[in-house]
N, C-alpha and C positions, 0 to 999 in steps of 0.2 A: 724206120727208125734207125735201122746200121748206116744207113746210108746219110744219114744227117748226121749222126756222130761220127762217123767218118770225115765229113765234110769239112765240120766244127775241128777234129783234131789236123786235118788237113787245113786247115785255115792258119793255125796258132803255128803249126811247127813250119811249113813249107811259105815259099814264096806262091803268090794267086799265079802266075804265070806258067808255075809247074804240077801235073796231075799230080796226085796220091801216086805212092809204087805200088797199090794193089788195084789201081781203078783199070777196070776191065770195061771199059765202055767203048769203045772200035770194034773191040774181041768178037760182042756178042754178037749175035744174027741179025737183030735188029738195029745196031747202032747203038744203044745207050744205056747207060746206068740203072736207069729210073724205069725205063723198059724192061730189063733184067730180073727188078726188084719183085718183093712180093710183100703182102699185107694182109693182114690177119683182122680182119675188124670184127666184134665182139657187140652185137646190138646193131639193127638199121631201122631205128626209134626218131628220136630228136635233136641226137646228136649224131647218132650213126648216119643217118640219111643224109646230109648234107655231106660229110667228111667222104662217103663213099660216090658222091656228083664229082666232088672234086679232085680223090684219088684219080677217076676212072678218064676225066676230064685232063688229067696230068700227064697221064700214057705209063702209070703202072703197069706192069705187063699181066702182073697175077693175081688177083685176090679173091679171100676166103672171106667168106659171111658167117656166121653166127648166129640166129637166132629162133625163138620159137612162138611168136605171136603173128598174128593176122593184123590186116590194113583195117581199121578202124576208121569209120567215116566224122570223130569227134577228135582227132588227133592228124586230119591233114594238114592240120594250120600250120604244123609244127614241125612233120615230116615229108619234109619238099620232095620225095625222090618215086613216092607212094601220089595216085591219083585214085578220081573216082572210079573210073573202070577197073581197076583193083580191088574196092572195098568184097572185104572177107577172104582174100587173097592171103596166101603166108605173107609175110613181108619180106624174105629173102628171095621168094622168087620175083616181087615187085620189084625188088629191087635189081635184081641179075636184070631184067629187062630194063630199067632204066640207065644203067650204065652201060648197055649194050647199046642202046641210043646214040650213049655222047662218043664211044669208042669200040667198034665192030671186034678188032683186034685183041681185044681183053680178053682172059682167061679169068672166069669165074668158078670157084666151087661152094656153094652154099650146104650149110648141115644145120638142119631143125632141129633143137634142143636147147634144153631151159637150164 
């Protein structure tokens, strides 16, 4: 989210041609901004499951999970990220494996609790 408000205020004051004066994306070890970044997601349900494909899919370099229910074999229609070899599974650690899938490099920390 800082990183799109930043973007948004870098968009309105600066010309597109010139970075932000705080954008540290060369800086870091990996090359980039979005790599650097980190996110906090809160639910990996039927909103969270898909947002967290696409974080992990994007090359976020960090993110945290949230949640405290299991994969439910009546609710995969809805939660793309969760499979049947899962069901009764937490769903955060369904999940930490399937964004480990789309991107080896991700740093995951998942914490169970409601």
């Amino acid at each position: 989210m800082r990183l799109l408000i930043r973007s948004a205020i870098f968009a309105r004051r600066n010309s597109p041609l010139q970075p932000p004066p705080d954008y540290a994306g060369d800086r870091h070890p990996r090359g980039s901004a979005i790599e650097a970044s980190s996110v906090l997601l809160i639910g990996t349900g039927g909103l969270g499951s898909p947002t967290a494909l696409y974080l992990a899919a994007a090359g976020i370099g960090r993110i945290g999970l949230v949640d405290y229910d299991t994969v439910d074999e009546t609710n995969l229609q809805r939660q793309v990220i969760h499979g049947q070899s899962q069901r009764r599974c937490a769903e955060v650690e369904s999940a930490n494996s399937g964004m480990l899938d789309i991107n080896p490099f991700l740093a995951v920390m998942f914490i169970m609790c409601r």
